[in-house]
TIROTOR-417351 format. One record per residue (C-alpha): residue number from 0; residue in three letters; x, y, z. Coordinates in pm, 1 decimal. Layout:
TIROTOR-417351
(NUM, "ALA", (X, Y, Z));
...
***
This chain:
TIROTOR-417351
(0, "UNK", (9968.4, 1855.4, 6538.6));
(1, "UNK", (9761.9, 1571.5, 6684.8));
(2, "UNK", (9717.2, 1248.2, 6427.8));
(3, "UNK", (9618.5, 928.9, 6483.7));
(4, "UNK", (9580.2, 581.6, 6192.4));
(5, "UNK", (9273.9, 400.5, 6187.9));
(6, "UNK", (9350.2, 50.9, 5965.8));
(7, "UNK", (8996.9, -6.5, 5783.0));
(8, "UNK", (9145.1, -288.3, 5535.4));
(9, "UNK", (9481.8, -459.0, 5496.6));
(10, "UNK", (9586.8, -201.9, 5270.2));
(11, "UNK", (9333.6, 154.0, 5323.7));
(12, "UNK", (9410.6, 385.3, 5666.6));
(13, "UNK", (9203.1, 634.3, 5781.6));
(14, "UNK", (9407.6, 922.5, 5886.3));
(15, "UNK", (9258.6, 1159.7, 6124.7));
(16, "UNK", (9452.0, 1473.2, 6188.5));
(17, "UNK", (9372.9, 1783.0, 6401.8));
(18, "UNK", (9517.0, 2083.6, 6335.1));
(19, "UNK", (9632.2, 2344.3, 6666.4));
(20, "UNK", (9371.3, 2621.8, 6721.5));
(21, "UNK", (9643.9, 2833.0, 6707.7));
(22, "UNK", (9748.7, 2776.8, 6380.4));
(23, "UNK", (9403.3, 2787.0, 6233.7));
(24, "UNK", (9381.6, 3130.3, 6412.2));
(25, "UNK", (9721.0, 3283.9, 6258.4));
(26, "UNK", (9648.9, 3153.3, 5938.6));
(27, "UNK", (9265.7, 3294.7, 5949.6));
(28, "UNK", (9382.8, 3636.8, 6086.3));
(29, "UNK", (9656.7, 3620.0, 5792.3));
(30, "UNK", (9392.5, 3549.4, 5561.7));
(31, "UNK", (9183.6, 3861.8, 5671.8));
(32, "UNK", (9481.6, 4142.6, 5676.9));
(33, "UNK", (9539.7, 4023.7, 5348.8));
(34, "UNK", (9149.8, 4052.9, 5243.5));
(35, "UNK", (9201.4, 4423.3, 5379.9));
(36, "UNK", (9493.3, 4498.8, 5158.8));
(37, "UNK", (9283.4, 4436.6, 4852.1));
(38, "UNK", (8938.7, 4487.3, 4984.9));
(39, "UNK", (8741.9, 4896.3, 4913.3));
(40, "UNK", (8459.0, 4941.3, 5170.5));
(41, "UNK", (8273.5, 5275.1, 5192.7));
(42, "UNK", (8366.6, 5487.2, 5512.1));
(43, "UNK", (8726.4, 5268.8, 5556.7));
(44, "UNK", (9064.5, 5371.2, 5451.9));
(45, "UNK", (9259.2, 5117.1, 5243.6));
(46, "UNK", (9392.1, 4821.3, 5473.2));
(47, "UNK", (9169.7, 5034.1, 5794.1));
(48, "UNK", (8870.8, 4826.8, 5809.4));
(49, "UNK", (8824.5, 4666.2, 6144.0));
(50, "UNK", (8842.4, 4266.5, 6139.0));
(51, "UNK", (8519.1, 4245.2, 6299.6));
(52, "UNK", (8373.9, 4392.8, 6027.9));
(53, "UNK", (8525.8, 4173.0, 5774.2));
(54, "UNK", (8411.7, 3875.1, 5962.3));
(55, "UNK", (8100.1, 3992.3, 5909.2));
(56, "UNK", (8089.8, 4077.0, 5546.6));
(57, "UNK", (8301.0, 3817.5, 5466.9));
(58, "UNK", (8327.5, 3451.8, 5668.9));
(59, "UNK", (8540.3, 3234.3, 5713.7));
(60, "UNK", (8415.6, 2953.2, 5491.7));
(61, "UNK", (8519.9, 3184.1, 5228.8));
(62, "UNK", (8871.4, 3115.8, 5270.9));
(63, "UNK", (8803.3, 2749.8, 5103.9));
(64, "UNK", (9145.4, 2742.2, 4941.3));
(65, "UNK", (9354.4, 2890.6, 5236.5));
(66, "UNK", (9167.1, 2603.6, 5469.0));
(67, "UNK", (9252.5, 2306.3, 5211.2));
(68, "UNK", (9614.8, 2477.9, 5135.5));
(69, "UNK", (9646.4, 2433.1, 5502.3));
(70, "UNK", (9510.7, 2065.1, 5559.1));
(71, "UNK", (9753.1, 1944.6, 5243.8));
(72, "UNK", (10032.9, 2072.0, 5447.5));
(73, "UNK", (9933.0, 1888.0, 5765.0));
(74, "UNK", (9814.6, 1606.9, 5534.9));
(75, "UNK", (10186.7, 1584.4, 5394.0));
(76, "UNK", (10359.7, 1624.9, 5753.1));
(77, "UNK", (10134.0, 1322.8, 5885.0));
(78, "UNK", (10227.6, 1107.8, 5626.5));
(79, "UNK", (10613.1, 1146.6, 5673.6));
(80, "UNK", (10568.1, 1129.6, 6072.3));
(81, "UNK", (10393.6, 817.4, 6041.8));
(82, "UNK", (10600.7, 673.2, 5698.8));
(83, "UNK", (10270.3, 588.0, 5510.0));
(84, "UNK", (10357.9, 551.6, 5165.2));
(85, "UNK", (10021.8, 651.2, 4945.5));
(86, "UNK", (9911.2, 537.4, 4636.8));
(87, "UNK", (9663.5, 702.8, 4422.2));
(88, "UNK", (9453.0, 1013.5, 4499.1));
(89, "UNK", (9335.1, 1002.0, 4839.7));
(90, "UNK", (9035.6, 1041.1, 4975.8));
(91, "UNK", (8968.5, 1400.6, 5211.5));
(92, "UNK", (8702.8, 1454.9, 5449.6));
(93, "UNK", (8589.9, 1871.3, 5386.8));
(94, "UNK", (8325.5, 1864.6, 5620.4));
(95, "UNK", (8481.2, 2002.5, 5914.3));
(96, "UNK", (8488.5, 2310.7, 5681.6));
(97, "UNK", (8174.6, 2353.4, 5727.9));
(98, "UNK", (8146.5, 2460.2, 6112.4));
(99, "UNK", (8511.7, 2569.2, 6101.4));
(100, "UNK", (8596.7, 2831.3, 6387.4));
(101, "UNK", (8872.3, 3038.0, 6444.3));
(102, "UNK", (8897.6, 2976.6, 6790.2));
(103, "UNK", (8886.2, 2588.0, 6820.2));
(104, "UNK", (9129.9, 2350.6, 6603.5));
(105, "UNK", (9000.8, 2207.5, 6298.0));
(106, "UNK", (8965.9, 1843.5, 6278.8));
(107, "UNK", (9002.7, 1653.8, 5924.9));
(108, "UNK", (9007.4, 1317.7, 5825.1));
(109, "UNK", (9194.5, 1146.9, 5494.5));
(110, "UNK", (9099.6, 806.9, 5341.6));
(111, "UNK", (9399.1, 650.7, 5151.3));
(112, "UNK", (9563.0, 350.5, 5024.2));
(113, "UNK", (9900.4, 246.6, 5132.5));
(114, "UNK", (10140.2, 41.1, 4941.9));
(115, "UNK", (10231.7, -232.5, 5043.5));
(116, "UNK", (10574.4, -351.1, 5205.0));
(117, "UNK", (10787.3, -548.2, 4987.1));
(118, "UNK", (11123.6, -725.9, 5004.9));
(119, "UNK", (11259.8, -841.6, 4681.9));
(120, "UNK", (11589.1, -1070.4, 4727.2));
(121, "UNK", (11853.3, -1104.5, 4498.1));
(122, "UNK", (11763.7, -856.1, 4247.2));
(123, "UNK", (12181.3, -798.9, 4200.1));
(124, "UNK", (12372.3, -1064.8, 3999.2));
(125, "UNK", (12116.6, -1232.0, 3816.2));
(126, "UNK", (12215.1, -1464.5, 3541.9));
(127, "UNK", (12114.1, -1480.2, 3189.3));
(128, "UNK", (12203.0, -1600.2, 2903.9));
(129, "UNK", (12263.8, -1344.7, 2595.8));
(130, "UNK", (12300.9, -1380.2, 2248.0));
(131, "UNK", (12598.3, -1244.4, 2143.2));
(132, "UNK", (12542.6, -965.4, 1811.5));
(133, "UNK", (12702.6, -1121.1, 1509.2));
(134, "UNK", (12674.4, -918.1, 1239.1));
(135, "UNK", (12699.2, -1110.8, 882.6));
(136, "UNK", (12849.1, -1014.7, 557.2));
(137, "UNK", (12484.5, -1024.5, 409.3));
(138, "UNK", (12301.9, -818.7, 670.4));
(139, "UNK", (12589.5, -564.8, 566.7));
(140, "UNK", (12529.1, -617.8, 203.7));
(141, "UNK", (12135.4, -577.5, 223.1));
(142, "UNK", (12180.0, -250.0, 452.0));
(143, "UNK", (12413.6, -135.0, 203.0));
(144, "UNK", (12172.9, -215.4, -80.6));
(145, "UNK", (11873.2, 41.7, 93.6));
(146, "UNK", (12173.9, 279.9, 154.3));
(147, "UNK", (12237.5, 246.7, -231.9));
(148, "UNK", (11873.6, 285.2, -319.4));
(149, "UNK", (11840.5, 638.9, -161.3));
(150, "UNK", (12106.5, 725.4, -452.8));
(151, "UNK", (11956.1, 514.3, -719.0));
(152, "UNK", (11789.6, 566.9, -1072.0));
(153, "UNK", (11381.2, 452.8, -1171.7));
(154, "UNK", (11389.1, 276.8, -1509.6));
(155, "UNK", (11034.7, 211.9, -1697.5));
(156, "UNK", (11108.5, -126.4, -1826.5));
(157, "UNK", (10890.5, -236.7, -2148.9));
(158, "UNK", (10544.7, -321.9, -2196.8));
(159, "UNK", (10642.7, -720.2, -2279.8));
(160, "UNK", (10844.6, -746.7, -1930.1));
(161, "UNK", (10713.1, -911.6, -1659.7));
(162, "UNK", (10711.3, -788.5, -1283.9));
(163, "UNK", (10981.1, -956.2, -1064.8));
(164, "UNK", (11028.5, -905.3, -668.6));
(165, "UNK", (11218.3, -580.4, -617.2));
(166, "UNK", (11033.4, -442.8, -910.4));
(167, "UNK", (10819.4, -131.6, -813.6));
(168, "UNK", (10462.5, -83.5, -966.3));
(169, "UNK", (10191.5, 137.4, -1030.7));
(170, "UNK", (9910.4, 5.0, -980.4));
(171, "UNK", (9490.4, 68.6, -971.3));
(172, "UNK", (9312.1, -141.8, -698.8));
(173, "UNK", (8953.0, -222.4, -574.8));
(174, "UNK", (8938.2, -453.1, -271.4));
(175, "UNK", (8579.4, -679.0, -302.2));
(176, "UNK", (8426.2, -893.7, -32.5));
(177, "UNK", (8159.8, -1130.2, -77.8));
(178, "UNK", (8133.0, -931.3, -413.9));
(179, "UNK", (8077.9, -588.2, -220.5));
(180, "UNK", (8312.3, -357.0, -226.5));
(181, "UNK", (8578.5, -295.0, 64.8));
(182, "UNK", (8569.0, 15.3, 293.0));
(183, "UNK", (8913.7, 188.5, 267.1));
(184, "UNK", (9079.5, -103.5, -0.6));
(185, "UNK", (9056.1, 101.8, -338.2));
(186, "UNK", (9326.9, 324.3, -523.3));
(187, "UNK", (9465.1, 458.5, -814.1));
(188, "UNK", (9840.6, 508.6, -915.9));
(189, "UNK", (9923.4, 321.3, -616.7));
(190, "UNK", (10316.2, 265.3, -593.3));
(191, "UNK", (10468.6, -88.4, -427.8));
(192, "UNK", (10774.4, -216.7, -427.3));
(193, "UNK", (10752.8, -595.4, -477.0));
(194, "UNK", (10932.3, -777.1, -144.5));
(195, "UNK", (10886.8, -471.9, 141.3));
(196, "UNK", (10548.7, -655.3, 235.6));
(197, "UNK", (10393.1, -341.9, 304.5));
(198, "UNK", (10039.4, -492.4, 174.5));
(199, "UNK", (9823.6, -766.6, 282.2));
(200, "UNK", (10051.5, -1137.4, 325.8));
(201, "UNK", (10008.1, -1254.4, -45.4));
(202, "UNK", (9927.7, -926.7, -227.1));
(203, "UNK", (10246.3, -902.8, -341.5));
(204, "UNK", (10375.5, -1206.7, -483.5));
(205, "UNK", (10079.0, -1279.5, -643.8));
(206, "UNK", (10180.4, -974.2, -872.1));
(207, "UNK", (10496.1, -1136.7, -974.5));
(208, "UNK", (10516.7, -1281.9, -1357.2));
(209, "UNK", (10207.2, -993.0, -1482.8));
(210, "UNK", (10331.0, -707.2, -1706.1));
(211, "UNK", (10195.2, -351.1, -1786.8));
(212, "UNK", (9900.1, -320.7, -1897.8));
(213, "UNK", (9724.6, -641.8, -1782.2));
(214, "UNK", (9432.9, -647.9, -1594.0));
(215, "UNK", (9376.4, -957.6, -1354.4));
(216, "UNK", (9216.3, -1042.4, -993.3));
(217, "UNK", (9398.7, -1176.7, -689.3));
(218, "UNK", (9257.9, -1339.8, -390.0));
(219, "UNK", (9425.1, -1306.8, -37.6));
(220, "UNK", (9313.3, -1407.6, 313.3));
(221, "UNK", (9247.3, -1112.0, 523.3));
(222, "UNK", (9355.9, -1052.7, 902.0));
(223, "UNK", (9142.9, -1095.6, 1232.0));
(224, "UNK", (8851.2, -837.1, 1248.8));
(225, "UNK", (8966.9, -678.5, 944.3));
(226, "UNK", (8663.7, -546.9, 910.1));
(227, "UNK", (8704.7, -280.4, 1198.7));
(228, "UNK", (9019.8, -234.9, 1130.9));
(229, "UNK", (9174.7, -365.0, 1467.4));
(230, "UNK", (9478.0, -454.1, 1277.5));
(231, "UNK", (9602.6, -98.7, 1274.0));
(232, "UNK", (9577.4, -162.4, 1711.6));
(233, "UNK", (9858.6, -267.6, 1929.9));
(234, "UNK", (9612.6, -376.8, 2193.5));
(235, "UNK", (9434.8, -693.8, 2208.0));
(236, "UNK", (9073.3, -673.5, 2129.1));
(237, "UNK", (8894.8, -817.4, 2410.8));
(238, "UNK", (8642.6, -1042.6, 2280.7));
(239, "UNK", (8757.3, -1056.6, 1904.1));
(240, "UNK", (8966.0, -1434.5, 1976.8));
(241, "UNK", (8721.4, -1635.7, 1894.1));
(242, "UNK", (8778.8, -1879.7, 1639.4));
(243, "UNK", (8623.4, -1844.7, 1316.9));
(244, "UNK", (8719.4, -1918.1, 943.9));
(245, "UNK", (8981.9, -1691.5, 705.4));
(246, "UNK", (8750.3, -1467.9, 490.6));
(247, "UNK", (8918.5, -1415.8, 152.5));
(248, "UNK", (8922.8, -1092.7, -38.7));
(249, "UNK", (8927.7, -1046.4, -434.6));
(250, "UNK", (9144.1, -763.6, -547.6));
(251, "UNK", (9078.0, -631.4, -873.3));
(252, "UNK", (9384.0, -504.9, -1011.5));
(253, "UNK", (9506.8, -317.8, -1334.1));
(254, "UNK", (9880.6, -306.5, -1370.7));
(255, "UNK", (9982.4, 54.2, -1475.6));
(256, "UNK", (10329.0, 35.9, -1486.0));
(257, "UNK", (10659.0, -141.3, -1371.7));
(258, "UNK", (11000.6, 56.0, -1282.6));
(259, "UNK", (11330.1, -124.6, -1151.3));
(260, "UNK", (11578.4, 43.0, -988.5));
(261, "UNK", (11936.5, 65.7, -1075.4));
(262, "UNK", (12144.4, 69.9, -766.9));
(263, "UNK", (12496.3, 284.5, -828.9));
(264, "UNK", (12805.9, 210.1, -769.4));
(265, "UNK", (12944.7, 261.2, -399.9));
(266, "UNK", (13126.2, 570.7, -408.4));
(267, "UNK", (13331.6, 785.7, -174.7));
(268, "UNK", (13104.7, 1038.1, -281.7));
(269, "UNK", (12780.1, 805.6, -151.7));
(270, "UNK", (12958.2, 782.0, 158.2));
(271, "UNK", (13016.0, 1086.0, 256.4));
(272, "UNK", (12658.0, 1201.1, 161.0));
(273, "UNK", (12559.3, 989.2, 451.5));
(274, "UNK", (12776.4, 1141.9, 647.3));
(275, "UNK", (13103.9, 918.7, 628.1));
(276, "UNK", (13485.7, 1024.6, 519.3));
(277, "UNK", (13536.5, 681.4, 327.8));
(278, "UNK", (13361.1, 360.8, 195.7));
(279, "UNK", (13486.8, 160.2, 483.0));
(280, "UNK", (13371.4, 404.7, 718.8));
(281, "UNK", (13047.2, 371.9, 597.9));
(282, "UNK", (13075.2, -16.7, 583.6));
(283, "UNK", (13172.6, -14.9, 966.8));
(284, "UNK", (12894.5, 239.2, 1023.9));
(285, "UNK", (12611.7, 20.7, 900.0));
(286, "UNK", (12809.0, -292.7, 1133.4));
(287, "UNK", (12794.2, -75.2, 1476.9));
(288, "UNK", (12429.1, -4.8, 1358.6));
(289, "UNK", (12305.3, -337.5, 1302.8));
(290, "UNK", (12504.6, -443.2, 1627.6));
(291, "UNK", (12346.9, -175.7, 1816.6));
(292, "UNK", (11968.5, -282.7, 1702.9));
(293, "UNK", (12074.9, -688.6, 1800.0));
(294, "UNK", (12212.5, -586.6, 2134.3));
(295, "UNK", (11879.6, -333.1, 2196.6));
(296, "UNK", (11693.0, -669.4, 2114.5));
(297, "UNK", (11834.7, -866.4, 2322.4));
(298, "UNK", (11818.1, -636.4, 2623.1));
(299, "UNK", (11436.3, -592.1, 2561.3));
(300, "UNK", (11413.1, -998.8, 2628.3));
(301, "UNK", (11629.8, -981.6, 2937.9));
(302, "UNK", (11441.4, -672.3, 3094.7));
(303, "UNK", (11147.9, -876.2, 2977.8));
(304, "UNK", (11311.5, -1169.1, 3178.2));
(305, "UNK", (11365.9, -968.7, 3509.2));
(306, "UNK", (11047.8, -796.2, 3505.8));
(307, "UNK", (10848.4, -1152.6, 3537.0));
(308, "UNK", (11101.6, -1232.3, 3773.8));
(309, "UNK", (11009.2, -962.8, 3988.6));
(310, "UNK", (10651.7, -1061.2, 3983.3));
(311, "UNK", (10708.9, -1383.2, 4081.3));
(312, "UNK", (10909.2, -1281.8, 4389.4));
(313, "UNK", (10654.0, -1057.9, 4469.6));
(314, "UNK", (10332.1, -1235.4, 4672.7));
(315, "UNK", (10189.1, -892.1, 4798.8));
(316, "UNK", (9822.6, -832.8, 4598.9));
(317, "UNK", (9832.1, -508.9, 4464.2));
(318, "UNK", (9606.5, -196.9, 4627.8));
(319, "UNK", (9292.4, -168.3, 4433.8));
(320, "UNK", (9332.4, 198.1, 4342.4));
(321, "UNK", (9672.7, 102.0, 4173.8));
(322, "UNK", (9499.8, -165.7, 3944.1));
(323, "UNK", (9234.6, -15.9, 3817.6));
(324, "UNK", (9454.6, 304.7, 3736.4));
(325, "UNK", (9657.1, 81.4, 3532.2));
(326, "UNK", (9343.1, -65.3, 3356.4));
(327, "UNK", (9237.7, 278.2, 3299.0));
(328, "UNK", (9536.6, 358.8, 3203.4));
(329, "UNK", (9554.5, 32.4, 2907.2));
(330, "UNK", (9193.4, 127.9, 2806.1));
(331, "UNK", (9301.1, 497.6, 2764.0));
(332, "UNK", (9616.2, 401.0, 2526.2));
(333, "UNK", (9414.0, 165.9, 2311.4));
(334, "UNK", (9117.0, 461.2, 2266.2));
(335, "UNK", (9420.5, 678.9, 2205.8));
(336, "UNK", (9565.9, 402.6, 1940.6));
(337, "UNK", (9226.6, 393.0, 1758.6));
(338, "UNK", (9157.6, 785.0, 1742.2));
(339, "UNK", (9536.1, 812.3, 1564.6));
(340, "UNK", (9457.1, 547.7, 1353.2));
(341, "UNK", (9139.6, 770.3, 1223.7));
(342, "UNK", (8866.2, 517.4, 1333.1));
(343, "UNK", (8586.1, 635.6, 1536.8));
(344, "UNK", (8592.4, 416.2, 1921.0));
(345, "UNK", (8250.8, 265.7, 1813.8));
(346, "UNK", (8356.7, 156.5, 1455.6));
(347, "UNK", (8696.7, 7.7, 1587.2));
(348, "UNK", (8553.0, -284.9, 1795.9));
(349, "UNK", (8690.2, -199.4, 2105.9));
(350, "UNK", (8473.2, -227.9, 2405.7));
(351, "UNK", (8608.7, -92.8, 2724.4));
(352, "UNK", (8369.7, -267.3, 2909.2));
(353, "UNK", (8514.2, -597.8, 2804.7));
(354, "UNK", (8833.8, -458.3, 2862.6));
(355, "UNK", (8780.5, -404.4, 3236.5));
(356, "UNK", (8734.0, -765.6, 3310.7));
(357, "UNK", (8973.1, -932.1, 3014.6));
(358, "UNK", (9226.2, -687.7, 3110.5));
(359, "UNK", (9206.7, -715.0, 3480.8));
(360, "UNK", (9499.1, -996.6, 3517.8));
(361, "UNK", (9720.9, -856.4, 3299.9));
(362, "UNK", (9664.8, -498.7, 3574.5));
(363, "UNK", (9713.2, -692.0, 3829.1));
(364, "UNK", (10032.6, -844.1, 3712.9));
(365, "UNK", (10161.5, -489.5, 3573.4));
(366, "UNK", (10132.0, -346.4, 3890.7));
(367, "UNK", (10305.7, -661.0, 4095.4));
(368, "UNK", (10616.8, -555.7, 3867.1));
(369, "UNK", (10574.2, -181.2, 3915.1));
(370, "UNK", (10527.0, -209.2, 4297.5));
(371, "UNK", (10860.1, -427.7, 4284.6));
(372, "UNK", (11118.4, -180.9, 4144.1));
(373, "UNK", (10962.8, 103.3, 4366.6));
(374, "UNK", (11056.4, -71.4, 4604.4));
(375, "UNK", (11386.4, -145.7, 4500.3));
(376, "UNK", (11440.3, 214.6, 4409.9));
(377, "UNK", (11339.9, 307.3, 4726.2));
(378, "UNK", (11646.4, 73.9, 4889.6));
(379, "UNK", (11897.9, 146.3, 4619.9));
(380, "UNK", (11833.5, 553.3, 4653.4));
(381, "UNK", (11701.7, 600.5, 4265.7));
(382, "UNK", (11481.3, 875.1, 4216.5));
(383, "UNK", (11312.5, 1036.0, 3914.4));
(384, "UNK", (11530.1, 1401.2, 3849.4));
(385, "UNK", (11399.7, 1740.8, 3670.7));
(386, "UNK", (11648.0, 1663.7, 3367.4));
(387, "UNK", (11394.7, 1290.4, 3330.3));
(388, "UNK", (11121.0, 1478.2, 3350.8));
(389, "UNK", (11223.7, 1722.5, 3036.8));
(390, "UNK", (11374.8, 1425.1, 2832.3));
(391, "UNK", (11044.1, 1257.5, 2896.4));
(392, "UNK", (10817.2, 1559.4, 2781.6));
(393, "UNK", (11054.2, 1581.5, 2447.4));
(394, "UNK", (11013.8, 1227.0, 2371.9));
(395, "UNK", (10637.4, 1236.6, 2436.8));
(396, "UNK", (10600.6, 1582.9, 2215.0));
(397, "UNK", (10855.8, 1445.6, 1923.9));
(398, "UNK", (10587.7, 1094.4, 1883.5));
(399, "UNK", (10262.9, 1286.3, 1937.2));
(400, "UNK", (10381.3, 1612.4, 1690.8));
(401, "UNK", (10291.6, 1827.3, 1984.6));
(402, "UNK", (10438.1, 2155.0, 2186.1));
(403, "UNK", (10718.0, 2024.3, 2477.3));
(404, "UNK", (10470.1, 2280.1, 2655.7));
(405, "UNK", (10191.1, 2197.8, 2629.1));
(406, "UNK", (10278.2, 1819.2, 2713.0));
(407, "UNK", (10449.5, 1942.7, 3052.5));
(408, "UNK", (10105.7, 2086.0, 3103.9));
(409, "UNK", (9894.4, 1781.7, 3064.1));
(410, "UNK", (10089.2, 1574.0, 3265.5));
(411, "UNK", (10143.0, 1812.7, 3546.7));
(412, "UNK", (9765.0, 1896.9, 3588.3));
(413, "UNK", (9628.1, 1562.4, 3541.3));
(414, "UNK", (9774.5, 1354.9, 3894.9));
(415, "UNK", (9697.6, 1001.5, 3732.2));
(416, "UNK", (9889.0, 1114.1, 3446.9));
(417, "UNK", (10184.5, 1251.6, 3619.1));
(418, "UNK", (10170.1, 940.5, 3894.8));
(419, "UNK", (10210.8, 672.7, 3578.2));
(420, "UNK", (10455.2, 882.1, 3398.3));
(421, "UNK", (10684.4, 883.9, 3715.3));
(422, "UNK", (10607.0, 547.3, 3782.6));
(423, "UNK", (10735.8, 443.8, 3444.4));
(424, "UNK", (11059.5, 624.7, 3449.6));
(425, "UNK", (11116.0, 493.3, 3794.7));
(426, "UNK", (11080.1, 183.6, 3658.1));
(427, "UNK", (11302.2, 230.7, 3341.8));
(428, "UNK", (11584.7, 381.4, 3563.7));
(429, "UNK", (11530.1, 136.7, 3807.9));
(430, "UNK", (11506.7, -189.3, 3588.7));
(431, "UNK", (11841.3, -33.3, 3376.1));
(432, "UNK", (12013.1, -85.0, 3717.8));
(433, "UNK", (11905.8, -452.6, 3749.7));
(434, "UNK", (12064.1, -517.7, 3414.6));
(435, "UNK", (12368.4, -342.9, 3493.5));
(436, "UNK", (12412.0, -575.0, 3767.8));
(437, "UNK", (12308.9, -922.8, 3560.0));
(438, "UNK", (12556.9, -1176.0, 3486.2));
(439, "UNK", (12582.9, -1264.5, 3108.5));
(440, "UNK", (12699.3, -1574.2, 2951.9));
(441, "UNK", (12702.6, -1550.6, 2609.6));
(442, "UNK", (12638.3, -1794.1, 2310.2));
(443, "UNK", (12653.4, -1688.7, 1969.4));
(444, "UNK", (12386.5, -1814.4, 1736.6));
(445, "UNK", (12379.0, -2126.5, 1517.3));
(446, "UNK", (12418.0, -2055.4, 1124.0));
(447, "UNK", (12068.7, -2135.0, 956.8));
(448, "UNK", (12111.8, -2473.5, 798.0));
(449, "UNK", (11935.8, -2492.3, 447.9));
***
């Protein structure tokens, strides 16, 4: 195999490989005895027919698949003789299919970004400070009090009491802006519970102090671009931050019904429902629990931390084709965000368009981090296994209510889906060996003064 690298930009190469004339000749004469195998022609035996008269009938160009099977492999050899390291889908010259001949080698070219080379210092060792989990006799108590709920008892209370927080109602609704009615903000035998803050910020404890069977309006302020419902969206909405005044909302309400509910009293038979041999068991359960969600937090920050460190160490500008696959790739989540929410892309406020060029930095600075712990994979030996893979499909399948199947088949025929997939767990494996190697000093948190 002949190759030689062309450098167009700082980071695109124009490979240009020739493959031997005798290879192209084995693999075309392997091509035909199979065509004679499977191929009927009047006057031939089975697997009899001359070649010549294949050739004829049949040409080479026909082989399209055998000829770009074949430049994929050479493709794949060049690029680990000469230690390019691609990124993205790369760009392959067919036309010396075209005039292909058995005879004479065949001569392809491959357009193709490279990453770039980067050294990232003193990744090991880093120090952070880390708040250390202290778990308090109330966050105990209050865990223990939804534990108790699951076993508790619903008690009407009487027409002449009046709703307190905790209290959970029944309740008809109709939302009303600017005296029209709201899209989406009516009900009927609606249940709350009074303090979960499940509704709008104010609903709630504007209910407090009415009792059953009273009829009565509220007024609360509602969220940004409530009226498209971009609430419900993780994303930012590019172009929905400009400043404008609160609306306000009038809720019509009609109190149907209040209920309180009486906790019972913690049992060794409530413990080992939830799956505990004794009330202390239980009690230490819920501790290593809430200690487990405070020490999750806190790693979040610190991965947080070393991920912006990462971009700072790292100068090198990002290839093109790896930015605007991650912009695609933020533009497809947030379309994917709005179609599970139920909204319609042009109803949602979302414009992609805007999205490119708001969204562009934030790429670019995704990428800077990504590029970073490849390359630190690449020095400490971490690679993505088969078993990450599965565990990834599962996870995906279990939040999307989908076949582990028919996941594994998405990603594996879509290439931009299977390169950020891989690039994510790379980057999960990779950044969980940073913080295995941090330094912690830790503090524990100041009581909240009153």
């Amino acid at each position: 195999m002949e190759y030689d690298v062309e450098e167009l930009e700082e980071l695109k190469r124009k490979l240009n490989i020739t493959i031997p004339e005798e290879e192209v000749s084995k693999r075309v004469n392997d091509a035909y005895k199979q065509l004679n195998r499977e191929m009927k022609m009047p006057g031939f035996r089975p697997g009899k027919i001359p070649q010549k008269v294949l050739e004829k009938q049949v040409p080479m160009q026909s082989f399209g698949q055998m000829f770009q099977d074949l430049m994929q492999e050479y493709y794949e050899e060049a690029l680990h003789k000469t230690g390019l390291r691609p990124t993205g889908q790369p760009e392959i010259d067919h036309a010396g299919l075209q005039d292909i001949k058995k005879n004479e080698p065949l001569k392809f070219s491959v357009i193709l970004d490279i990453k770039p080379e980067i050294k990232i210092k003193n990744y090991k060792g880093l120090k952070f400070k880390k708040k250390e989990a202290v778990i308090t006799d109330e966050e105990i108590e209050e865990t223990l009090g939804k534990v108790l709920s699951r076993h508790g008892s619903l008690e009407v209370m009487p027409s002449d009491y009046a709703a307190a927080k905790w209290d959970i109602l029944k309740i008809d609704f109709q939302g009303f802006f600017a005296d029209q009615p709201m899209e989406n903000e009516k009900a009927d035998d609606f249940e709350l519970r009074i303090g979960e803050k499940k509704m709008l910020d104010g609903f709630e404890e504007q209910l407090i102090g009415h009792k059953a069977g009273e009829e009565f309006e509220i007024k609360v302020i509602l969220p940004p671009n409530w009226n498209n419902k971009t609430r419900r969206i993780n994303f930012p909405i590019p172009g929905a931050n400009e400043e404008q005044e609160d609306d306000r909302a009038t809720f019509k309400i009609k109190l149907k019904e209040i209920k309180q509910l009486s906790l019972p009293e913690l049992t060794i038979e409530i413990a080992k429902r939830e799956g505990f041999d004794s009330i202390d068991e239980l009690r230490r359960g819920i501790k290593v629990d809430l200690q487990n969600h405070k020490d999750q937090q806190e790693e979040l920050k610190v991965k947080e931390d070393i991920f912006n460190i990462l971009v700072k160490e790292s100068d090198v500008m990002p290839p093109e084709s790896i930015i605007e696959r991650e912009l695609k790739f933020m533009i497809e989540g947030t379309k994917f965000q709005i179609a599970q929410s139920g909204m319609k892309i042009e109803d949602s406020g979302f414009e992609p368009e805007k999205a490119e060029k708001e969204w562009r930095e934030k790429a670019i600075f995704n990428t800077k981090g990504y590029m970073a712990l490849e390359s630190i994979a690449q020095v400490e030996n971490i690679h993505i296994t088969q078993q990450d893979m599965e565990a990834e499909y599962e996870l995906l399948a279990e939040q999307t209510k989908q076949k582990v199947e028919d996941i594994q088949k998405r990603i594996m025929s879509n290439p931009d889906s299977l390169n950020q997939t891989t690039t994510k767990l790379l980057g999960q494996k990779t950044m969980t060996f940073i913080y295995s190697n941090c330094e912690f000093e830790y503090y524990k948190e100041e009581p909240k003064k009153d």
